[in-house]
Biopython code that builds the backbone (N, CA, C, O; Angstrom):
import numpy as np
from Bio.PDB.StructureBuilder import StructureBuilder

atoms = [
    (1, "UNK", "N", (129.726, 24.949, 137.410)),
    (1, "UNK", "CA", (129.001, 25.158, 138.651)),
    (1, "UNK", "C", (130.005, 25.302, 139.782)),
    (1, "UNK", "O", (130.787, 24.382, 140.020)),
    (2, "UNK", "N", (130.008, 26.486, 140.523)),
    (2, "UNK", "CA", (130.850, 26.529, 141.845)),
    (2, "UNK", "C", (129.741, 25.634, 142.929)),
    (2, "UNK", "O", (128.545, 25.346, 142.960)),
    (3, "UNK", "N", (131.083, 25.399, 143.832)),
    (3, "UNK", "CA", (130.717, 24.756, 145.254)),
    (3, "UNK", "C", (130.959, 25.830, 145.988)),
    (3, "UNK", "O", (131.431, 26.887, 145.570)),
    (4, "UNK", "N", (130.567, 25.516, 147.356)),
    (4, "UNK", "CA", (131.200, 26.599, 148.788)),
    (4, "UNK", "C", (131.004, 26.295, 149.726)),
    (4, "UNK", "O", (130.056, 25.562, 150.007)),
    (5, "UNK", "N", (131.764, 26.711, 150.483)),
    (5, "UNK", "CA", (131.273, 26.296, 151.934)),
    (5, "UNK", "C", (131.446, 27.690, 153.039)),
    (5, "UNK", "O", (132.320, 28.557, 153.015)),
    (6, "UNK", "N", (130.321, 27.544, 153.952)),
    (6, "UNK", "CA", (130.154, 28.863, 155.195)),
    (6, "UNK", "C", (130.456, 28.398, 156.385)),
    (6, "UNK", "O", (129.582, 27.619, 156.766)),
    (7, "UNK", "N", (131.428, 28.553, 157.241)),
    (7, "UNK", "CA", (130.901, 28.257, 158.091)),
    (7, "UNK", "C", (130.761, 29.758, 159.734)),
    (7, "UNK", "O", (131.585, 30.426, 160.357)),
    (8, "UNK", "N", (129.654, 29.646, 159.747)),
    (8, "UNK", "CA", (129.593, 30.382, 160.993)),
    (8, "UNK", "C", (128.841, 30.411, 162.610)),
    (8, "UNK", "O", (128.319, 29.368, 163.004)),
    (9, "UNK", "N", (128.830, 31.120, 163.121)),
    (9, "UNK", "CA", (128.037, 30.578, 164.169)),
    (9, "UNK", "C", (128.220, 32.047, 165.451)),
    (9, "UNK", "O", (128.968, 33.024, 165.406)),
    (10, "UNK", "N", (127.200, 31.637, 166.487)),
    (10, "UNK", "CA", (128.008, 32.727, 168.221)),
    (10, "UNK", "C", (128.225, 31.407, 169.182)),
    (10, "UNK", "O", (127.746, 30.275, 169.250)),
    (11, "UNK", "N", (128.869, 31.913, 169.640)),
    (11, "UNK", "CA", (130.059, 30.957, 170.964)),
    (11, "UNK", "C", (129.253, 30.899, 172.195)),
    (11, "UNK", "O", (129.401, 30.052, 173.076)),
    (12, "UNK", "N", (128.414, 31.830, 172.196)),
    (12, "UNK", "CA", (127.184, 31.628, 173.857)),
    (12, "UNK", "C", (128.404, 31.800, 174.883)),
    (12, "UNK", "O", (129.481, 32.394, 174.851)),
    (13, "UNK", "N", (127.785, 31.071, 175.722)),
    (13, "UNK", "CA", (128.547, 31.230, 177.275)),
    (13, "UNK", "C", (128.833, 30.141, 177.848)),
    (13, "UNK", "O", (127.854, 29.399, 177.773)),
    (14, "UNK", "N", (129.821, 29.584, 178.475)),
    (14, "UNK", "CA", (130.335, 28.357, 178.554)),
    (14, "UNK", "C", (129.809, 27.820, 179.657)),
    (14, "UNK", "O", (129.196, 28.815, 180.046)),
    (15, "UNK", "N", (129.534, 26.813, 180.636)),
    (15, "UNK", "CA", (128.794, 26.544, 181.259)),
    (15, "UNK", "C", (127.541, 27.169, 181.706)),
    (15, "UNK", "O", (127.235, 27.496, 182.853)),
    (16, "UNK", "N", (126.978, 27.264, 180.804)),
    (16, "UNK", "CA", (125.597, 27.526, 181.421)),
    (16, "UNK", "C", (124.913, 27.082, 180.232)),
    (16, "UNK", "O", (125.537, 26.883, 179.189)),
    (17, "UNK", "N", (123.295, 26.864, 180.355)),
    (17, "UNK", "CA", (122.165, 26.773, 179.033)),
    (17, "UNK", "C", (121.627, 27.956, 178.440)),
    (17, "UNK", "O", (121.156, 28.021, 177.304)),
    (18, "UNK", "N", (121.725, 28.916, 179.292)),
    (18, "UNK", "CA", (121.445, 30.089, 178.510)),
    (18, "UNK", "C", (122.057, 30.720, 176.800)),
    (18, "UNK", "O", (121.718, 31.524, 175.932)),
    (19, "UNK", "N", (122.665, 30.163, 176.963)),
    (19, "UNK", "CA", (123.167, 31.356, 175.763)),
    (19, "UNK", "C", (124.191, 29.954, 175.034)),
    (19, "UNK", "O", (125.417, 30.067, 175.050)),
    (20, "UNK", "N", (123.491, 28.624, 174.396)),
    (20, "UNK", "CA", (124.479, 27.674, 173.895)),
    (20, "UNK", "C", (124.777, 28.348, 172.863)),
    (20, "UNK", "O", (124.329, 29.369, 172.340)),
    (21, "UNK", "N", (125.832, 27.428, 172.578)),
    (21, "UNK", "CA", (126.898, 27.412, 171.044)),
    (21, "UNK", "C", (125.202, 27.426, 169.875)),
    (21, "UNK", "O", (124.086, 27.084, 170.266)),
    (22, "UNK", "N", (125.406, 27.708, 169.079)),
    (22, "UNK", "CA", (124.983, 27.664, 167.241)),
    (22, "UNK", "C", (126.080, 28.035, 166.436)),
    (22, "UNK", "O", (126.711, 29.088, 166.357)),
    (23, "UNK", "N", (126.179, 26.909, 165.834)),
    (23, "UNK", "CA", (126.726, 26.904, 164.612)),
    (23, "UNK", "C", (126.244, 26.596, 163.147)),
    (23, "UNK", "O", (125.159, 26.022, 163.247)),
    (24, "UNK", "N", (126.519, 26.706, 162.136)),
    (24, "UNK", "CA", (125.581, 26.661, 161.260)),
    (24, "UNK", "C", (126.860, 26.637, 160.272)),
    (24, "UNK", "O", (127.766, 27.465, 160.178)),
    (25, "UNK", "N", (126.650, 25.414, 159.554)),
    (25, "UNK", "CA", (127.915, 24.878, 157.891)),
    (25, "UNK", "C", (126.369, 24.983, 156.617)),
    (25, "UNK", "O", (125.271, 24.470, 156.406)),
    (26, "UNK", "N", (127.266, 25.978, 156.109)),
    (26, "UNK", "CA", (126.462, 25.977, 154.778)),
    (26, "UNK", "C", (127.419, 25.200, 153.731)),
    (26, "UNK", "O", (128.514, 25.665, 153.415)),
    (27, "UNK", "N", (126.879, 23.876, 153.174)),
    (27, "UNK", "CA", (128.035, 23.803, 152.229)),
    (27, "UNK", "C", (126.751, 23.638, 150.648)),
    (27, "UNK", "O", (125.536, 23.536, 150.817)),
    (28, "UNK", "N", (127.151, 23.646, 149.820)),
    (28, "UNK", "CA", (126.956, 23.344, 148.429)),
    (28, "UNK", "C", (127.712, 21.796, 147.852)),
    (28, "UNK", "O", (128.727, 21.230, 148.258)),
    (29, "UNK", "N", (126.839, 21.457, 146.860)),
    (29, "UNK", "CA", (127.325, 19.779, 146.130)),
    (29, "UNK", "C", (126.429, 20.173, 144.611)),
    (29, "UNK", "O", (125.337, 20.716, 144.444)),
    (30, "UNK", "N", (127.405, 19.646, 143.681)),
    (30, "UNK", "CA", (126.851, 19.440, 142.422)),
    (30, "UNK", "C", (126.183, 18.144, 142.491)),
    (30, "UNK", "O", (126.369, 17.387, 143.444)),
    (31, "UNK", "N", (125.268, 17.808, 141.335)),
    (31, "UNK", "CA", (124.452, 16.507, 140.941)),
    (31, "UNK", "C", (125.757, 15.849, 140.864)),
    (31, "UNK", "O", (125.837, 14.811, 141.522)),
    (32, "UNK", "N", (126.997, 16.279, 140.090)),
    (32, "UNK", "CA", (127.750, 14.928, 140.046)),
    (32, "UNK", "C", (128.670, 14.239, 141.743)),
    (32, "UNK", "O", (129.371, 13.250, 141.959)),
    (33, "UNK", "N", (128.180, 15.357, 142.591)),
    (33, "UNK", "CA", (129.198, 14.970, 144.063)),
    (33, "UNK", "C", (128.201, 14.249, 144.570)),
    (33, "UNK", "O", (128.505, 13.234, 145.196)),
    (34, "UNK", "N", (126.932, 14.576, 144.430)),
    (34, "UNK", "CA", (125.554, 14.162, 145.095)),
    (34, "UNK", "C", (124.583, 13.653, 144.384)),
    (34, "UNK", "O", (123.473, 14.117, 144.648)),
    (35, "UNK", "N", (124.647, 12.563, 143.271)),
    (35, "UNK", "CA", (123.523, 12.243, 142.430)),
    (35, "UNK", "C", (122.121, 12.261, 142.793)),
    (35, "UNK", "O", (121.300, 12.382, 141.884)),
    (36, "UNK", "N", (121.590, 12.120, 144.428)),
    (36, "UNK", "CA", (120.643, 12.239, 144.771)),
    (36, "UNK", "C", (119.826, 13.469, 144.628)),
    (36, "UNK", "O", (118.689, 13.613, 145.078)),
    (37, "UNK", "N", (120.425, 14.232, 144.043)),
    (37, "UNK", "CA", (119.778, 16.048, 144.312)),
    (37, "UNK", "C", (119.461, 15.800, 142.919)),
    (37, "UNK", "O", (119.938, 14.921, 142.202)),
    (38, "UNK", "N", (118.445, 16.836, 142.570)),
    (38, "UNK", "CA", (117.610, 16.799, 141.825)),
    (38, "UNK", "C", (117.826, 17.923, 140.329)),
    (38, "UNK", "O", (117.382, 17.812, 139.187)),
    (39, "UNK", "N", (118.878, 19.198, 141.100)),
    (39, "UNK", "CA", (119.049, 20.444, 141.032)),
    (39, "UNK", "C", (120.265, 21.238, 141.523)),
    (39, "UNK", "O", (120.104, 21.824, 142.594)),
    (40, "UNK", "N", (121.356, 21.346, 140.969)),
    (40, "UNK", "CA", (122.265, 22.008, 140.950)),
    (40, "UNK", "C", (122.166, 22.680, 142.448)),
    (40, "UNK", "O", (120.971, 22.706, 142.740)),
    (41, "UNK", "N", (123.037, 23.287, 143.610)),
    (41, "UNK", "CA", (122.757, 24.683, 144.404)),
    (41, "UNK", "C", (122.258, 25.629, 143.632)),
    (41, "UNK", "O", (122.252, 25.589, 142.402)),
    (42, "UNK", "N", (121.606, 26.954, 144.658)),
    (42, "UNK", "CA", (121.786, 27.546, 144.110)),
    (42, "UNK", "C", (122.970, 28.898, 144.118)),
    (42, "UNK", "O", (123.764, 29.024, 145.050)),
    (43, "UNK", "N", (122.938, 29.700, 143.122)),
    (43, "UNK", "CA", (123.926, 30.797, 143.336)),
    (43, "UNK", "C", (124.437, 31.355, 144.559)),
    (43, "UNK", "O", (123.742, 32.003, 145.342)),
    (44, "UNK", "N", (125.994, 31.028, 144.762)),
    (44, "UNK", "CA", (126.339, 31.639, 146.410)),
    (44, "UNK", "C", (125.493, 33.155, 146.321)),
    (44, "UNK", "O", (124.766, 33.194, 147.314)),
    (45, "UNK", "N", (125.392, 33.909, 145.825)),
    (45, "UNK", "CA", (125.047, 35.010, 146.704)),
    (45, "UNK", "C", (123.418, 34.546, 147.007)),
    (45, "UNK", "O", (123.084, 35.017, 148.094)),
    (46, "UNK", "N", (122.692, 34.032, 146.590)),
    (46, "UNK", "CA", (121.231, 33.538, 146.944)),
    (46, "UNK", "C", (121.448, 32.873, 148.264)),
    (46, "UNK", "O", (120.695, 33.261, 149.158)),
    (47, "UNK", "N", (122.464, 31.800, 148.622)),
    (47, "UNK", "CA", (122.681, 31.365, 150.005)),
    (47, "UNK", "C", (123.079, 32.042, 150.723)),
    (47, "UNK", "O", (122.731, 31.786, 151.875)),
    (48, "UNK", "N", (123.856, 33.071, 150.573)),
    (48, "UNK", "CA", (124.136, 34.015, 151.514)),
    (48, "UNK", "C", (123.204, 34.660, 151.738)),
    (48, "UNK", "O", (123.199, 34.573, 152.966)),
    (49, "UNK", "N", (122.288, 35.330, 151.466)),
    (49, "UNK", "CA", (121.046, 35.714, 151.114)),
    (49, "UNK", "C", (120.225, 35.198, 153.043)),
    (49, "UNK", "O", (119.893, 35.658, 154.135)),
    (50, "UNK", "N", (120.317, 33.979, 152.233)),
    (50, "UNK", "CA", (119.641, 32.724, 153.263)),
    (50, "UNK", "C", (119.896, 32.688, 154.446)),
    (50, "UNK", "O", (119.040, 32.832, 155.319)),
    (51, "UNK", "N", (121.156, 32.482, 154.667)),
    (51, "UNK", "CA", (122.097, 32.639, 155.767)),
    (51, "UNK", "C", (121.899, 33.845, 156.332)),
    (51, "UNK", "O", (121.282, 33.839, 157.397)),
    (52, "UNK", "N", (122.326, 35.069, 155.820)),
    (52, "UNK", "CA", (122.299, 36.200, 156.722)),
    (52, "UNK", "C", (120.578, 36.185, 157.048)),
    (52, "UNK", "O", (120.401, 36.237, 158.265)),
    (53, "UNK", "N", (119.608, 36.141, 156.465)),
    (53, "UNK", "CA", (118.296, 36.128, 157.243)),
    (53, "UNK", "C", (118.353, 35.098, 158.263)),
    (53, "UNK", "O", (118.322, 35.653, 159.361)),
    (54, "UNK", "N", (118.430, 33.738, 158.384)),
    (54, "UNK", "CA", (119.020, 32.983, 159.566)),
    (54, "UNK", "C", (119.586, 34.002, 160.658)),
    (54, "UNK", "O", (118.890, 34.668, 161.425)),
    (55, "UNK", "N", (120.618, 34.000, 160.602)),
    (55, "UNK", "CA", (121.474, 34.617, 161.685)),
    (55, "UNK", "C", (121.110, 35.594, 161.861)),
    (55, "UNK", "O", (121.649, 35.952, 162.909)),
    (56, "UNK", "N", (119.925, 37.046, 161.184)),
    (56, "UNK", "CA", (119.339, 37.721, 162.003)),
    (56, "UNK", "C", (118.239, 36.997, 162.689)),
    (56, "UNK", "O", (117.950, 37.439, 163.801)),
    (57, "UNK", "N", (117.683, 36.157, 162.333)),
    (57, "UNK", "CA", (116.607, 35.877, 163.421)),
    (57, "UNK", "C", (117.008, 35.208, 164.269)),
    (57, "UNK", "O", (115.984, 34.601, 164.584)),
    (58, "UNK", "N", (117.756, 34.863, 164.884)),
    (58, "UNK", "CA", (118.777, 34.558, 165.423)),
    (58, "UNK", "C", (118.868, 35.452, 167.011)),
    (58, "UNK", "O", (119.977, 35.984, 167.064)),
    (59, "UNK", "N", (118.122, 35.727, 168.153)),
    (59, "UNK", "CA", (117.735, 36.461, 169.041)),
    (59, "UNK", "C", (117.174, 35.747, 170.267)),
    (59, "UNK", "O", (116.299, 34.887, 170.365)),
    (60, "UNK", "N", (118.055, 36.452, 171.312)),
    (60, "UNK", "CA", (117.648, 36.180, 172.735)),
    (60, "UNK", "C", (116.062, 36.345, 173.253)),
    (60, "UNK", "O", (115.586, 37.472, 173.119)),
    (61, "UNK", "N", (115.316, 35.434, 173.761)),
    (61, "UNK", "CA", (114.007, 35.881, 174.181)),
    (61, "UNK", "C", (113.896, 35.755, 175.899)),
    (61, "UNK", "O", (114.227, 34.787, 176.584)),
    (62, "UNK", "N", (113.422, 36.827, 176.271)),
    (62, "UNK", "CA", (113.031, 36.688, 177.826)),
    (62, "UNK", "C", (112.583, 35.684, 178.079)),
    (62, "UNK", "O", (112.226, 34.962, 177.148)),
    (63, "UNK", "N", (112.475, 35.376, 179.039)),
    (63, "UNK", "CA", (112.028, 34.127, 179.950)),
    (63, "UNK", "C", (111.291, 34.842, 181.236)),
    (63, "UNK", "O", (111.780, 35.822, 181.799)),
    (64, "UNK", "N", (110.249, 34.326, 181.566)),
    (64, "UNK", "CA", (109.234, 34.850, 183.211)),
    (64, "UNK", "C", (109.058, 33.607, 183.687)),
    (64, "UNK", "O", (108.345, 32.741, 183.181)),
    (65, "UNK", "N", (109.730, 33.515, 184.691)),
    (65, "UNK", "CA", (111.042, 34.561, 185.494)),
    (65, "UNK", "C", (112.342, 34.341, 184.733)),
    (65, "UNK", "O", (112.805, 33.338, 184.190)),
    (66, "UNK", "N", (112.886, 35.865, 184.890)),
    (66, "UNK", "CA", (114.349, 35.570, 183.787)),
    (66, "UNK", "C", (115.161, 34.722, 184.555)),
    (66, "UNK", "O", (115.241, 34.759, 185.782)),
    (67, "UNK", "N", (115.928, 33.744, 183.600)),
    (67, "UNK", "CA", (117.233, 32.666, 183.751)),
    (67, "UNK", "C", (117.821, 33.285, 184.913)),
    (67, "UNK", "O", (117.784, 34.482, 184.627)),
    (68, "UNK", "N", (118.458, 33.152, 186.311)),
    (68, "UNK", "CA", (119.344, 33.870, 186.899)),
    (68, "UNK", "C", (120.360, 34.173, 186.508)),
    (68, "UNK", "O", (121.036, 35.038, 187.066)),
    (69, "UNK", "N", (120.815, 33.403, 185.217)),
    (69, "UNK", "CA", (122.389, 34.506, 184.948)),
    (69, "UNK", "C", (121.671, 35.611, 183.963)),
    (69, "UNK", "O", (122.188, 36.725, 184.045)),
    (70, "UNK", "N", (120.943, 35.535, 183.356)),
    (70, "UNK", "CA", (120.221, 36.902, 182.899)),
    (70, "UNK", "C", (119.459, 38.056, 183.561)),
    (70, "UNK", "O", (119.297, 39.221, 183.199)),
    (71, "UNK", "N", (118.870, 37.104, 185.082)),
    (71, "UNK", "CA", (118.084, 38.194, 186.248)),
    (71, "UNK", "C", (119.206, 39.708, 186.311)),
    (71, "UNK", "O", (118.716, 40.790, 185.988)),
    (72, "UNK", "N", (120.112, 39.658, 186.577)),
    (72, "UNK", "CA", (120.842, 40.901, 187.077)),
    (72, "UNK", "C", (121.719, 41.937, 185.778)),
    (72, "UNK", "O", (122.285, 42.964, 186.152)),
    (73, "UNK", "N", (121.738, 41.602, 184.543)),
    (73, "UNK", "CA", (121.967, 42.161, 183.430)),
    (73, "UNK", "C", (121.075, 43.721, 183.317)),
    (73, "UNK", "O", (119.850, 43.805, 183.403)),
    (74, "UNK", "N", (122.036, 44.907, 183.103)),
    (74, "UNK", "CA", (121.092, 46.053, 183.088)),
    (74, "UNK", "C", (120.653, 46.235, 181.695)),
    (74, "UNK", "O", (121.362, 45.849, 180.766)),
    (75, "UNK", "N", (119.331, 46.899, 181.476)),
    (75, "UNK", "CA", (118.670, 46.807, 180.539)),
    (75, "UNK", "C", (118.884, 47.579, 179.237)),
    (75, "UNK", "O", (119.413, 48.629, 179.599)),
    (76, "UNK", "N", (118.799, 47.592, 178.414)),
    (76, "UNK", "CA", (118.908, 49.015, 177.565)),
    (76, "UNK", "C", (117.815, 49.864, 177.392)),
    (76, "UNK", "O", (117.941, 50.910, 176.755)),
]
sb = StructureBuilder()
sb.init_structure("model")
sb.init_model(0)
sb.init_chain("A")
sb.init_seg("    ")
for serial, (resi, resn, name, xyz) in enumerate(atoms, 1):
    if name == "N":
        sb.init_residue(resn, " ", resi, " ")
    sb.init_atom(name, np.array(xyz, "f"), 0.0, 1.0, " ", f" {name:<3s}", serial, name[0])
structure = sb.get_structure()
């Protein structure tokens, strides 16, 4: 059984609340690192899988009235 570990995340914008840090550690443990689990991980590419759907949903939502550091941003 392989282990692994992910780690990734976006950096946001530094003082402000708009746009915080996320980070996100994917790691893996066998029954013998973790006797409490029930069930092996599963296959890294199935967590990756996981992960990349995470991090697309993963998206800025408007606010009414927009944040002021977002008010003046031009639109696409």
């Amino acid at each position: 059984m392989n282990v692994y570990s992910v780690f990734t995340g976006y950096g946001g914008w530094q003082n402000t609340f708009v746009l915080p840090s996320i980070l996100v550690d994917m790691r893996s443990y066998t029954r013998l690192e973790a006797p409490e689990l029930s069930v092996n991980p599963p296959p890294f590419e199935q967590s990756m899988e996981r992960l990349n759907a995470l991090l697309k949903s993963i998206r800025l939502r408007p606010t009414a009235p927009p944040m002021p550091e977002l008010a003046n941003l031009p639109t696409r």
